[in-house]
Backbone bond lengths (Angstrom), bond angles and torsions (degrees), N, CA, C in turn:
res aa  C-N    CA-C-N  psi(-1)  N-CA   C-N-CA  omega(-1)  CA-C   N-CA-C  phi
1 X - - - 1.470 - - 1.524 108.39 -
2 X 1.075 126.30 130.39 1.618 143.92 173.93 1.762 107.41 -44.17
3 X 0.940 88.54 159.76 1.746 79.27 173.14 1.891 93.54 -131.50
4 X 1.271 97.80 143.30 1.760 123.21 -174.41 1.676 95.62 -48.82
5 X 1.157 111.76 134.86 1.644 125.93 144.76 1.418 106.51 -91.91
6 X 1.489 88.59 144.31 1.244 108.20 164.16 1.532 127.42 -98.39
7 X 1.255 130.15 130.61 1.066 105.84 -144.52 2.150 103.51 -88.03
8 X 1.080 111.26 163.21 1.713 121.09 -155.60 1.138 112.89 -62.81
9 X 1.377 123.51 -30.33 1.760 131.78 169.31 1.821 116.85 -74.00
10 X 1.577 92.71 -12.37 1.809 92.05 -179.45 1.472 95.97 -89.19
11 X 1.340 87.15 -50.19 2.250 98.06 -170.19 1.609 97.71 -50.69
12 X 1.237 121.66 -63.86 1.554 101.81 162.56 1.175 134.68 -42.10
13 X 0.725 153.06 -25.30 1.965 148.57 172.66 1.403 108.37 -77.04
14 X 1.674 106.94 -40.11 1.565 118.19 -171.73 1.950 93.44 -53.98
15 X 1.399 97.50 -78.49 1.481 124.96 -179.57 2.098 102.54 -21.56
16 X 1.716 106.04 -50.87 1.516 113.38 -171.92 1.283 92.07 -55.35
17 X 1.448 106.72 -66.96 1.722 118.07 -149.87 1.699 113.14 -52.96
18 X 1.362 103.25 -29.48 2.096 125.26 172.21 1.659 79.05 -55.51
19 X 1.002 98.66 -100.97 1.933 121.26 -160.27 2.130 105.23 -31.37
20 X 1.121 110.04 -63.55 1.217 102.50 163.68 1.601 125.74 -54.38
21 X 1.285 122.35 -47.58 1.661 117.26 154.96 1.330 132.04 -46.66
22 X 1.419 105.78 -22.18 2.107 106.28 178.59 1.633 94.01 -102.43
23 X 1.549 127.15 -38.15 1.446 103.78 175.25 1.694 108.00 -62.27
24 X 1.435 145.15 -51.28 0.964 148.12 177.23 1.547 95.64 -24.54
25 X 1.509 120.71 -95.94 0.960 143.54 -170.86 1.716 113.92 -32.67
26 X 1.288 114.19 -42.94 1.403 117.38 -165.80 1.701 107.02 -83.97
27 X 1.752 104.32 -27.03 1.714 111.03 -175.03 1.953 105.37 22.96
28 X 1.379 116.57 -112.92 1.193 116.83 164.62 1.552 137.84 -106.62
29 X 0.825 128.73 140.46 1.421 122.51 -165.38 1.595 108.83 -138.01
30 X 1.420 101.80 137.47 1.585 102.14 178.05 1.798 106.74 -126.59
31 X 0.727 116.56 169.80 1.558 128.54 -153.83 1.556 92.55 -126.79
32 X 1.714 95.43 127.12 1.577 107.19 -163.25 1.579 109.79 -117.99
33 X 1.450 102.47 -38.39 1.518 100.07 164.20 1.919 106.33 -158.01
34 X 0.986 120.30 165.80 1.621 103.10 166.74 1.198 133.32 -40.63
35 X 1.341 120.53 136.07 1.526 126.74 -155.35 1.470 131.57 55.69
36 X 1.472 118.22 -13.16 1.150 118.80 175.33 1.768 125.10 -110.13
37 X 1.486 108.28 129.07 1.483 93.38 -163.25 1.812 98.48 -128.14
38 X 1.323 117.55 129.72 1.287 113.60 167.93 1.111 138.92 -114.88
39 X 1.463 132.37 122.66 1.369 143.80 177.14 1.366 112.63 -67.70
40 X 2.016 103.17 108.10 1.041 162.26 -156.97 2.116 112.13 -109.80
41 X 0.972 106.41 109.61 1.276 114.27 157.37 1.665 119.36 -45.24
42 X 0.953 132.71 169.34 1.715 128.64 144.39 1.864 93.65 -91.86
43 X 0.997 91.80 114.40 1.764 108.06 160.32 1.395 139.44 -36.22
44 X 0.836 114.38 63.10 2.003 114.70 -169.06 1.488 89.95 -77.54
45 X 1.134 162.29 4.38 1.860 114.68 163.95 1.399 77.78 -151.37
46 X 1.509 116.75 -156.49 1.487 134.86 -153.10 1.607 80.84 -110.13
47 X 1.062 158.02 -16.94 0.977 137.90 151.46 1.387 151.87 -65.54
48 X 1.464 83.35 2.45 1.720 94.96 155.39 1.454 121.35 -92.19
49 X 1.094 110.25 8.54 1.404 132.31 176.15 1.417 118.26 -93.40
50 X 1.345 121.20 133.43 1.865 112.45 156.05 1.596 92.50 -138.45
51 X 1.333 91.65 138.67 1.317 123.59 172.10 1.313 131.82 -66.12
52 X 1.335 118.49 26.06 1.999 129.88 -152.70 1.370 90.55 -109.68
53 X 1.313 115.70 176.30 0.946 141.34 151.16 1.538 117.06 -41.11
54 X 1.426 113.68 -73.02 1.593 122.32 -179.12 1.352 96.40 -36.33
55 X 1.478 146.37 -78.11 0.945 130.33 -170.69 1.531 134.97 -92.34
56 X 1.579 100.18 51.70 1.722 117.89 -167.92 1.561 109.48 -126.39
57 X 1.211 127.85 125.92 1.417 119.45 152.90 1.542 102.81 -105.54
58 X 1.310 112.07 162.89 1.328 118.27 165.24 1.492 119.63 -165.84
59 X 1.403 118.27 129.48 1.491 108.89 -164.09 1.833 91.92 -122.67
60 X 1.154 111.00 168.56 1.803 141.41 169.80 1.330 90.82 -61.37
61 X 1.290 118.05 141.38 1.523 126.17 164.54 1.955 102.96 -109.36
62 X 0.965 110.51 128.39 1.985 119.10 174.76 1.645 97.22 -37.01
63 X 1.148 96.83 145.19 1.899 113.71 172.26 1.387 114.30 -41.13
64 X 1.613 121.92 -31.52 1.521 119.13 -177.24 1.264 109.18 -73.37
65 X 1.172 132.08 1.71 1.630 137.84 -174.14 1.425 97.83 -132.14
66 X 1.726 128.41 39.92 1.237 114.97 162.02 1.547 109.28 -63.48
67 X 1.491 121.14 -30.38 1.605 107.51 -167.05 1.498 101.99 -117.33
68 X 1.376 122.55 60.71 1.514 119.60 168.22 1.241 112.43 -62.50
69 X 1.513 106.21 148.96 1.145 125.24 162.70 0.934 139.44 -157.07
70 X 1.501 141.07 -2.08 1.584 131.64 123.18 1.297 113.70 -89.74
71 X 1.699 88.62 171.05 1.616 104.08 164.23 1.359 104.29 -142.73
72 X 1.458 117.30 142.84 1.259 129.20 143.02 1.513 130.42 -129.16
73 X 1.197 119.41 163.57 1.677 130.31 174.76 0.978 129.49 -100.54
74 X 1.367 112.68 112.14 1.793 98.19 171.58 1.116 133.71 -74.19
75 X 1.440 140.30 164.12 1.549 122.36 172.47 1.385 123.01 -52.76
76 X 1.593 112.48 -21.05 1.968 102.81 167.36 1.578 102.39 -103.12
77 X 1.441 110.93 44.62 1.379 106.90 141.44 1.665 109.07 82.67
78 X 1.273 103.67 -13.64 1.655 119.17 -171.92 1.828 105.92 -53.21
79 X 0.995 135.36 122.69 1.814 119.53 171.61 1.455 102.77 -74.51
80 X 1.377 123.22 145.33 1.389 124.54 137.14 1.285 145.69 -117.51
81 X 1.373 127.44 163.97 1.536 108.27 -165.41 1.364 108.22 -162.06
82 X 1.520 134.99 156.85 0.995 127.93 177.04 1.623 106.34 -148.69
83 X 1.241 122.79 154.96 1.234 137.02 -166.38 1.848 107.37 -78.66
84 X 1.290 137.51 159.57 1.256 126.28 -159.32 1.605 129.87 -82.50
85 X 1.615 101.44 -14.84 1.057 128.16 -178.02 1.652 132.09 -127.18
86 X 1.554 110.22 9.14 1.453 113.86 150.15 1.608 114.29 -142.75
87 X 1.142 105.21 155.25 1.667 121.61 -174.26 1.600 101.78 -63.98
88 X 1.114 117.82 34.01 1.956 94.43 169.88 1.647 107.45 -129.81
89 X 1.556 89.65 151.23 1.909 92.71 -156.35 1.708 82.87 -107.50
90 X 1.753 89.31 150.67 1.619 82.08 172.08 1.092 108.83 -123.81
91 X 1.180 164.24 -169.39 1.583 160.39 150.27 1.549 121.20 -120.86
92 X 1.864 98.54 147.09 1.283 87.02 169.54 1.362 118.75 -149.10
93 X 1.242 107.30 137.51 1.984 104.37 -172.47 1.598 109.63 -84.65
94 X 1.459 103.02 128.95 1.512 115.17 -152.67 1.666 99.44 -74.74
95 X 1.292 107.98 -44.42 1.766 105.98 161.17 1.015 103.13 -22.76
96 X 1.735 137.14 -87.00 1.496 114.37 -124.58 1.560 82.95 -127.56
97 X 1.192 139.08 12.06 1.383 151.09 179.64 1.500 108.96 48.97
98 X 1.536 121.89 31.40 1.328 117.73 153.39 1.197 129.69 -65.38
99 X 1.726 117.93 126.16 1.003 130.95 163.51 1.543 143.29 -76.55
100 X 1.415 131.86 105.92 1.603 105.89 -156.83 1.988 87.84 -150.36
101 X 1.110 92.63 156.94 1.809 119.98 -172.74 1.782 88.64 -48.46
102 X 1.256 91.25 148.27 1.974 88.05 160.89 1.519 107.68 -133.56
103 X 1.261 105.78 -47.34 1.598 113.53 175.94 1.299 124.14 -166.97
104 X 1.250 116.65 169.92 1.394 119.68 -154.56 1.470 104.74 -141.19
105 X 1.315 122.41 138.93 1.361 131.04 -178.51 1.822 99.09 -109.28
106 X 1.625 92.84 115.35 1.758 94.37 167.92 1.709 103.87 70.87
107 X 1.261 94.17 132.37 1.812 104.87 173.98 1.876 108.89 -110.78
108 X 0.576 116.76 83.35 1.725 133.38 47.66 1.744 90.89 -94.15
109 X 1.316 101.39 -169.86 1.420 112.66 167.98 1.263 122.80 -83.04
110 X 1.016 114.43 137.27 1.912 99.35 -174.66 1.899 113.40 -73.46
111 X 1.274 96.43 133.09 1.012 102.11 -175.11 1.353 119.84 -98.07
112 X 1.199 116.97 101.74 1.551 122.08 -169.36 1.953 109.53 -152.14
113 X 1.749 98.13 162.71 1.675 100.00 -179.86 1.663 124.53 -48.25
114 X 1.237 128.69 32.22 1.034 123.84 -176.80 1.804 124.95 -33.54
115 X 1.100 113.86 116.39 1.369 115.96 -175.95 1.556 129.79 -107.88
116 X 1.553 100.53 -23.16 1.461 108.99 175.40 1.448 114.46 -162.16
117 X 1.820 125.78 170.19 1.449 126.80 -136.94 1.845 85.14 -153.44
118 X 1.435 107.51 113.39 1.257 113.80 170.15 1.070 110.90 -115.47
119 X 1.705 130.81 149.01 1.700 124.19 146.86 1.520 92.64 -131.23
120 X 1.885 87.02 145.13 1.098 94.72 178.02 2.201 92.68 -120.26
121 X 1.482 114.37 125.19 1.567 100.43 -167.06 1.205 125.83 47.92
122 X 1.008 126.79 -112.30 1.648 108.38 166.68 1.771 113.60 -122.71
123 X 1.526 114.79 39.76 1.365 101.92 178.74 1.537 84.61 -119.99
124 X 1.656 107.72 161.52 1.043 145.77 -141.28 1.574 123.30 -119.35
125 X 1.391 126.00 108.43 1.727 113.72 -151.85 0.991 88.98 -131.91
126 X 1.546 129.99 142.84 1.541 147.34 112.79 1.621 126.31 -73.26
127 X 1.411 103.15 174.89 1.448 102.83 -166.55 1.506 86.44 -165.41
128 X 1.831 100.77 133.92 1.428 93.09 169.60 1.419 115.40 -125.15
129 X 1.016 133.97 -178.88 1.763 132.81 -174.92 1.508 107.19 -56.57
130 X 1.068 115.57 -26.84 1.941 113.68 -177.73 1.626 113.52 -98.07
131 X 1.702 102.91 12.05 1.865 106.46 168.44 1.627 97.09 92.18
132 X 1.625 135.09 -10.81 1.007 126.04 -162.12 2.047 100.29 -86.52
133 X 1.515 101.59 129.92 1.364 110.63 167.87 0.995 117.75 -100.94
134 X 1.988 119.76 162.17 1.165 123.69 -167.41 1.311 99.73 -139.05
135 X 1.456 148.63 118.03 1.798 139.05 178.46 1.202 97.07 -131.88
136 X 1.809 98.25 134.40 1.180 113.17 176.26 1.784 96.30 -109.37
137 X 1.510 142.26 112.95 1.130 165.84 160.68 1.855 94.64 -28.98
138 X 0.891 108.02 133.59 1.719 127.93 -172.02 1.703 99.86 24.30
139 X 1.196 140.49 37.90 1.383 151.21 149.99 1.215 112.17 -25.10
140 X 1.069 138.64 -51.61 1.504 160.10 136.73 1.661 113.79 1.80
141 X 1.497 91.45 -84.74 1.139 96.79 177.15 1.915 115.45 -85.31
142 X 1.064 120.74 -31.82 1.383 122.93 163.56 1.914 132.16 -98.44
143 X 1.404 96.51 87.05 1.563 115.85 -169.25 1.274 99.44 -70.25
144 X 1.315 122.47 -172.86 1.153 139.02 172.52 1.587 108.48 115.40
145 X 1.455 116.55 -160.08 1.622 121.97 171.59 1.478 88.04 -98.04
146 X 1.285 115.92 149.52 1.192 166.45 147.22 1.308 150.88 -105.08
147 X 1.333 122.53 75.86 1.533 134.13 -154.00 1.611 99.95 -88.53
148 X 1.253 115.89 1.11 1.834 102.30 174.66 1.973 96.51 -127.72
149 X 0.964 111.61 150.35 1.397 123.33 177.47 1.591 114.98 174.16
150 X 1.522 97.20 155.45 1.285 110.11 -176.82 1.728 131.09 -39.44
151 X 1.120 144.40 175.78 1.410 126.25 179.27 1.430 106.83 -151.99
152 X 1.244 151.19 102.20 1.575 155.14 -175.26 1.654 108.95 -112.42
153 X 1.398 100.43 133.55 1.104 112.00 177.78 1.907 111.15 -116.31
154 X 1.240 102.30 85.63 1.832 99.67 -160.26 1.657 108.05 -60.19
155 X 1.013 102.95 -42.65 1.603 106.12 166.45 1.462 97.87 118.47
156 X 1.230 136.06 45.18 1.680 113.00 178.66 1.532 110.55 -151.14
157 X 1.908 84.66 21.79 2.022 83.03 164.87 1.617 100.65 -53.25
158 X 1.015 140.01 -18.37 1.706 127.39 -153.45 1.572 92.89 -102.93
159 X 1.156 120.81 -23.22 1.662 120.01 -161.55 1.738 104.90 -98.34
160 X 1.603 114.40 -45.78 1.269 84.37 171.79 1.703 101.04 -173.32
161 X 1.376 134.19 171.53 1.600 122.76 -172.13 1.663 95.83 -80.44
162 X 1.500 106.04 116.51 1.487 106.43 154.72 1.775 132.72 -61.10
163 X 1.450 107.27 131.01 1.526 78.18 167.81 1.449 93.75 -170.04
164 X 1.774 109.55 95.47 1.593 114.69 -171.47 1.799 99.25 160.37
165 X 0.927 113.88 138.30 1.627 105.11 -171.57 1.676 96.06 -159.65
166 X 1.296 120.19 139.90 1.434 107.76 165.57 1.939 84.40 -159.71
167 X 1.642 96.43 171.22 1.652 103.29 159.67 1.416 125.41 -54.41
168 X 1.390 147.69 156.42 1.149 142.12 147.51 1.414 119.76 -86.37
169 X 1.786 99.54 164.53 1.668 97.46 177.44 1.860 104.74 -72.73
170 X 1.398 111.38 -13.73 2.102 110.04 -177.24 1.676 80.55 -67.90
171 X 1.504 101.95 159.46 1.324 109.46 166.54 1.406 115.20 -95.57
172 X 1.592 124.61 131.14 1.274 128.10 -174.91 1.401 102.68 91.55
173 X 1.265 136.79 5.84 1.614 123.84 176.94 1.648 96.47 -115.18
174 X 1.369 86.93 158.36 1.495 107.82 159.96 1.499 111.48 -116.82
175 X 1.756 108.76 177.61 1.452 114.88 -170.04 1.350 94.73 -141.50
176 X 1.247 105.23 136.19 1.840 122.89 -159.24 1.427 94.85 -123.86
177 X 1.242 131.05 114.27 1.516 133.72 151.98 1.520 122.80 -85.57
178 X 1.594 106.77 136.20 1.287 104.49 -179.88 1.541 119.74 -84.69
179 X 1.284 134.94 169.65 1.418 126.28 -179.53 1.190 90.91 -140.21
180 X 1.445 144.21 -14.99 1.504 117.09 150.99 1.471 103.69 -150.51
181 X 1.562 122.36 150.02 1.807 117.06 -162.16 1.899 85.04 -107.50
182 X 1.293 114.51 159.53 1.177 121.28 -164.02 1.529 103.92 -105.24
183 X 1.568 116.92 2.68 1.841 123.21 -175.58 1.363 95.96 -99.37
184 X 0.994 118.34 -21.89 1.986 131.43 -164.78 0.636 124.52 163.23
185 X 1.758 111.93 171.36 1.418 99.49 -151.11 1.809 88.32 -128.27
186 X 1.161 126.31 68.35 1.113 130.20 -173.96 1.854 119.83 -133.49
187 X 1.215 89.08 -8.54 1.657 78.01 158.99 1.853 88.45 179.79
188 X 1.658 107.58 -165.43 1.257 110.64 -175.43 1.500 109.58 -144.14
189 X 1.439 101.94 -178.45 1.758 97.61 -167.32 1.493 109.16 -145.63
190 X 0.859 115.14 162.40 1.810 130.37 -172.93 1.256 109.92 -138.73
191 X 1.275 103.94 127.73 1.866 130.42 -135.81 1.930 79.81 -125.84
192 X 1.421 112.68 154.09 1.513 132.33 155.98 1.579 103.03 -116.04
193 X 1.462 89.32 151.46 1.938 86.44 168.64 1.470 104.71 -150.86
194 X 1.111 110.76 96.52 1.349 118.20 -175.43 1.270 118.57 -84.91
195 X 1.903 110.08 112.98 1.371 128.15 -156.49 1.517 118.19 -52.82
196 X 1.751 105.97 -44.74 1.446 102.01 -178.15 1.617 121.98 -66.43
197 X 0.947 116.64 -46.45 1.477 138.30 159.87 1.283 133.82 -52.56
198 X 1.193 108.11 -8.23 2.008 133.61 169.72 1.977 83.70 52.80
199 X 0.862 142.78 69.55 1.765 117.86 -169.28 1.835 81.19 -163.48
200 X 1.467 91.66 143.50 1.480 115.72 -155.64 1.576 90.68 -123.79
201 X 1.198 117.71 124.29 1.136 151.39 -179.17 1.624 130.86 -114.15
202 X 1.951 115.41 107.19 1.145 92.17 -173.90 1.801 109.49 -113.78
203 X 1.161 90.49 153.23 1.507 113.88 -159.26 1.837 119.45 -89.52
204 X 0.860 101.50 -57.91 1.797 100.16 164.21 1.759 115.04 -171.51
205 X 0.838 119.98 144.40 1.687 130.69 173.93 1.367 105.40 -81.28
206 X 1.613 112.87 137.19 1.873 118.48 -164.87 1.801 77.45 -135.57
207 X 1.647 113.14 102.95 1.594 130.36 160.75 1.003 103.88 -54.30
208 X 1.566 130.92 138.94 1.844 122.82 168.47 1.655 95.42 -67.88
209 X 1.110 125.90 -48.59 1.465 119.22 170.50 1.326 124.76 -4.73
210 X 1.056 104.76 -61.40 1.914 126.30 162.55 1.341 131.81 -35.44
211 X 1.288 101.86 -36.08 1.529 117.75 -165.82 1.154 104.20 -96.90
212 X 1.289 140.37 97.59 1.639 122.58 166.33 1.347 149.01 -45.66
213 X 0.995 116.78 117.77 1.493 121.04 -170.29 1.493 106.83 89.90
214 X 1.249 101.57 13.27 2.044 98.41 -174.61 1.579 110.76 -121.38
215 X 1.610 104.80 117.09 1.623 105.10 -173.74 1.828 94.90 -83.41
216 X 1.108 103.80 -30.40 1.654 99.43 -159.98 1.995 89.89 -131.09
217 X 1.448 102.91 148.92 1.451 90.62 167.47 1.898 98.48 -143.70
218 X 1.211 108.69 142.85 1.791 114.81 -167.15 1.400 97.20 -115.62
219 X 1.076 133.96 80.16 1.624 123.48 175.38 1.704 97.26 -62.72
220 X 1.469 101.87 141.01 1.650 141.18 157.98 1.540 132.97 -86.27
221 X 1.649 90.96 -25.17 1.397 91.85 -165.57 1.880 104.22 -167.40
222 X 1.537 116.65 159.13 1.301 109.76 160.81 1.332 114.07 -158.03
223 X 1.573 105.54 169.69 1.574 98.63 -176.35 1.812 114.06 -155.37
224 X 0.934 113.01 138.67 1.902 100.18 174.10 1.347 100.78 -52.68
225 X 1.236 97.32 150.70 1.787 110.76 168.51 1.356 113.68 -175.58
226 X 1.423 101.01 119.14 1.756 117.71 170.94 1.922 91.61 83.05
227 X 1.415 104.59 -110.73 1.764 110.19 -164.32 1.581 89.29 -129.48
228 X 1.287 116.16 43.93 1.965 121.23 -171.41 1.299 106.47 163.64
229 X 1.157 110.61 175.78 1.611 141.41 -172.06 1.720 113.66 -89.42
230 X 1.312 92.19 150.78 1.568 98.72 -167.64 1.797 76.36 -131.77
231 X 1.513 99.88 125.83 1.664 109.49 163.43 1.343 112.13 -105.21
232 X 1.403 133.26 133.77 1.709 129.74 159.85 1.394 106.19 -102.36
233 X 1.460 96.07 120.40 1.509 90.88 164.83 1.891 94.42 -118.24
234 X 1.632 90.64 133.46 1.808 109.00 -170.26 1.266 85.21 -93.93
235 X 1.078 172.47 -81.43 1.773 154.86 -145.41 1.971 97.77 -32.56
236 X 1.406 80.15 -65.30 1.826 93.75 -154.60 1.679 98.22 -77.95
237 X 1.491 132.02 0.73 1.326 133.87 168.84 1.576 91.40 63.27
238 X 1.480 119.73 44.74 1.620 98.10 173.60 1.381 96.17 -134.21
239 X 1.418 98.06 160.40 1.606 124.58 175.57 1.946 111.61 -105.46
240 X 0.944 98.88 116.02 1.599 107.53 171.46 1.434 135.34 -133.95
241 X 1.440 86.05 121.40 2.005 94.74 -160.55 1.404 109.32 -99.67
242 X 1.771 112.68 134.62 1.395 110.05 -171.28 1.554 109.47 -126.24
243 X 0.850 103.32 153.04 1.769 99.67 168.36 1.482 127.20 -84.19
244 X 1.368 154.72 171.85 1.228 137.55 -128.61 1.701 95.85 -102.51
245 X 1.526 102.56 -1.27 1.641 118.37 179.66 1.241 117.91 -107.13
246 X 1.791 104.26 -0.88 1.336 103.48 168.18 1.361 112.18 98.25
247 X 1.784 121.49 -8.87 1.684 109.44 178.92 0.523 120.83 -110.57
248 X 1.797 120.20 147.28 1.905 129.89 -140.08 1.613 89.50 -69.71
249 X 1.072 114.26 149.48 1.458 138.10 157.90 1.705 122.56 -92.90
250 X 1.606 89.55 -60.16 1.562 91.40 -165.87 1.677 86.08 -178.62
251 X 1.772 91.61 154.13 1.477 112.41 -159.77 1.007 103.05 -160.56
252 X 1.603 123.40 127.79 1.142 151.11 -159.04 1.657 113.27 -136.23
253 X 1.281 112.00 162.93 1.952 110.01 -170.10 1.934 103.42 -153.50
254 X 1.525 87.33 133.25 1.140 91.98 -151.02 1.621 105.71 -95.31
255 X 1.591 142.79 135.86 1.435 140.33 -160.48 1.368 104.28 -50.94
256 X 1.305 133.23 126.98 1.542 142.43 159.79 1.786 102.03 -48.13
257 X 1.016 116.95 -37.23 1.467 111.04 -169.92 1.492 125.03 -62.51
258 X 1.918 94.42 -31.46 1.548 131.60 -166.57 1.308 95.92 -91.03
259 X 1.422 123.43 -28.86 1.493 113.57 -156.10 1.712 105.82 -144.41
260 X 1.403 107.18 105.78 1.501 107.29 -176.71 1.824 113.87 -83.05
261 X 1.421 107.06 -40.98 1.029 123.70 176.47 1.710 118.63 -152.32
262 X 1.366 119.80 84.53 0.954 114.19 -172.69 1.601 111.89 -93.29
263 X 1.691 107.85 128.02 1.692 117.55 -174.87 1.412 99.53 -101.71
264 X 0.958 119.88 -44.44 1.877 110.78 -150.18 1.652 96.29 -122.29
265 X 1.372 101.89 160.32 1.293 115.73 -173.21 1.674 94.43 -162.03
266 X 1.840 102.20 155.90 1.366 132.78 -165.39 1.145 135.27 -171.40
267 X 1.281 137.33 143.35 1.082 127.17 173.85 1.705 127.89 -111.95
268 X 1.449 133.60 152.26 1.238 112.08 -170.86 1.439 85.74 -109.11
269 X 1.622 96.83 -170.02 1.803 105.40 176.70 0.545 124.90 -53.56
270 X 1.957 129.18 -34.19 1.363 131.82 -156.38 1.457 92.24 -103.01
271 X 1.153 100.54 11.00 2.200 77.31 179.91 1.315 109.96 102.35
272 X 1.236 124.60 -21.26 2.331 114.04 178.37 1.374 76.41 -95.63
273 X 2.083 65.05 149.48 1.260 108.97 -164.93 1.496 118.45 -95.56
274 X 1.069 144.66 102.56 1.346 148.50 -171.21 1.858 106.48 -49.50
275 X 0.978 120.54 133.90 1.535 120.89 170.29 1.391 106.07 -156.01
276 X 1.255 110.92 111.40 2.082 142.54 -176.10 1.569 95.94 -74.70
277 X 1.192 136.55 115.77 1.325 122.00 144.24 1.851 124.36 -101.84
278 X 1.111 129.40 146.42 1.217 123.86 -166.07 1.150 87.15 -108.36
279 X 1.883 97.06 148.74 2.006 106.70 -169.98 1.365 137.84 -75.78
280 X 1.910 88.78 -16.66 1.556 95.53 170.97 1.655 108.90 61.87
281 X 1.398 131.06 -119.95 1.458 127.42 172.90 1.642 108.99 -105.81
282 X 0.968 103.17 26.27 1.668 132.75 -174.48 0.990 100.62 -103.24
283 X 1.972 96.25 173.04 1.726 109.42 139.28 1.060 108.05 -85.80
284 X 1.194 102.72 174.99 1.876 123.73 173.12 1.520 117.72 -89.15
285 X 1.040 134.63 109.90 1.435 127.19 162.04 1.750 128.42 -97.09
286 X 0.894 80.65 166.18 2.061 109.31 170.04 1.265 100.11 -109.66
287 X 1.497 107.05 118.28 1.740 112.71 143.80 1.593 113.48 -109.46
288 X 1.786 100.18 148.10 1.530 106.16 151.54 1.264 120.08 -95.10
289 X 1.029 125.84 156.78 1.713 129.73 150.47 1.154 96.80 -125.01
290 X 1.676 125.93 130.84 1.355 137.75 150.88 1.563 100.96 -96.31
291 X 1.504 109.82 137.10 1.377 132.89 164.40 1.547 108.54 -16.54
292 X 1.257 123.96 156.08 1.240 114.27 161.61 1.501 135.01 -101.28
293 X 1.308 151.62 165.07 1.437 123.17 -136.86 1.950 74.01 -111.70
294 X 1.726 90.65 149.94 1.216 116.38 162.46 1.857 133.64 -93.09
């Protein structure tokens, strides 16, 4: 006996409605342990986040990173980081959590307040407590020491202590967070500095008023995230998310137990969240947070 066709305009729709039902379903997905995979939102506020254990890794960082304090990501996902007081970046691949030198500004290295670690594609940014920048041009991809590099003068040793640096969504700028303004001490601000144009740009004022439960707030660190900025301030163990206009979204606080001093913050492709702690009379660690599953 024959077996039924179906006829070619049904088998098509059947075939769509399969393929459109597993992209639906799959949207994004991150991989939690072998064999198990969970369907994941893309993350718009800090509330796709929990701060526990269940969704924490965190490893020891080597003795040369007792005093980290930025972080940044490259587009293959690589972390980087450098200690607060010399120019050399080290890297580390989150797979197998090796740590190794990447590059070095100036032989010796220059030794200065370094506060934060940008890439923008593959060029290469510092930032020090007095607003002064440093880019090394495809740094990224070409490590090593480096005795010639870029030189920026953002302009706001007088305005306030920098200490937070990441890429911007403008192309060619970076975004400088303040951690304390030198007119008062009542809230803080987030500066652009757009590289081609040497010209310093300020971006919006964040009142501690705003922040709940926060008389004083010290940002450590910053980073793009979602359609705005994600601020860490490591004193107060808090996370604060802003929009590109500067208004609070959502705010999150990170475990004292987990976090002695957290400086640097990041994001990878998939969405976890990078968090640097410096060791203080410690070691130093790295935490992840991956999103939490929906």
């Amino acid at each position: 006996m024959g077996k039924a066709k179906v006829p070619a305009t049904i088998a098509t729709i059947l075939v769509l409605s399969v393929v459109v039902g597993l992209l639906w379903n799959v949207r994004d997905t991150a991989s939690v342990s072998a064999g198990q995979i969970l369907t994941v939102a893309v993350p718009r506020s800090l509330d796709d986040y929990q701060f526990s254990g269940q969704w924490r890794n965190q490893w020891v960082l080597p003795g040369k990173l007792m005093e980290v304090s930025g972080v940044a990501i490259t587009d293959d996902d690589r972390i980087l980081m450098h200690n607060d007081e010399t120019a050399v970046i080290y890297a580390m691949e989150i797979s197998s959590q090796e740590v190794s030198v990447h590059a070095q500004f100036g032989n010796p290295a220059l030794a200065v307040d370094i506060e934060g670690i940008a890439v923008i594609r593959d060029d290469l940014y510092l930032v020090t407590s007095t607003g002064m920048i440093y880019g090394i041009p495809d740094g990224v991809l070409h490590g090593g020491i480096h005795t010639e590099f870029d030189v920026f003068d953002s302009g706001l040793e007088a305005i306030c202590e920098v200490e937070g640096l990441d890429r911007d969504f403008e192309d060619r700028s970076l975004v400088l967070a303040c951690k304390q303004m030198y007119d008062r001490d009542d809230y803080i601000s987030v500066y652009r500095y757009r590289l081609d144009q040497r010209r310093l740009e300020k971006m919006f004022d964040l009142p501690f008023s705003e922040v709940a439960g926060e008389q004083r707030i010290r940002p450590s660190g910053i980073t793009i995230f979602h359609d705005g900025y994600l601020l860490l301030a490591g004193k107060q163990k808090l996370l604060i998310q802003v929009s590109r206009q500067g208004q609070l979204i959502s705010q999150g606080k990170l475990k004292k137990k987990h976090h002695r001093q957290a400086e640097g913050i990041g994001l990878l492709g998939d969405h976890t969240l990078i968090v640097a702690d410096e060791g203080k009379d410690r070691k130093a660690t790295i935490a992840a947070y991956r999103p939490a599953s929906h």
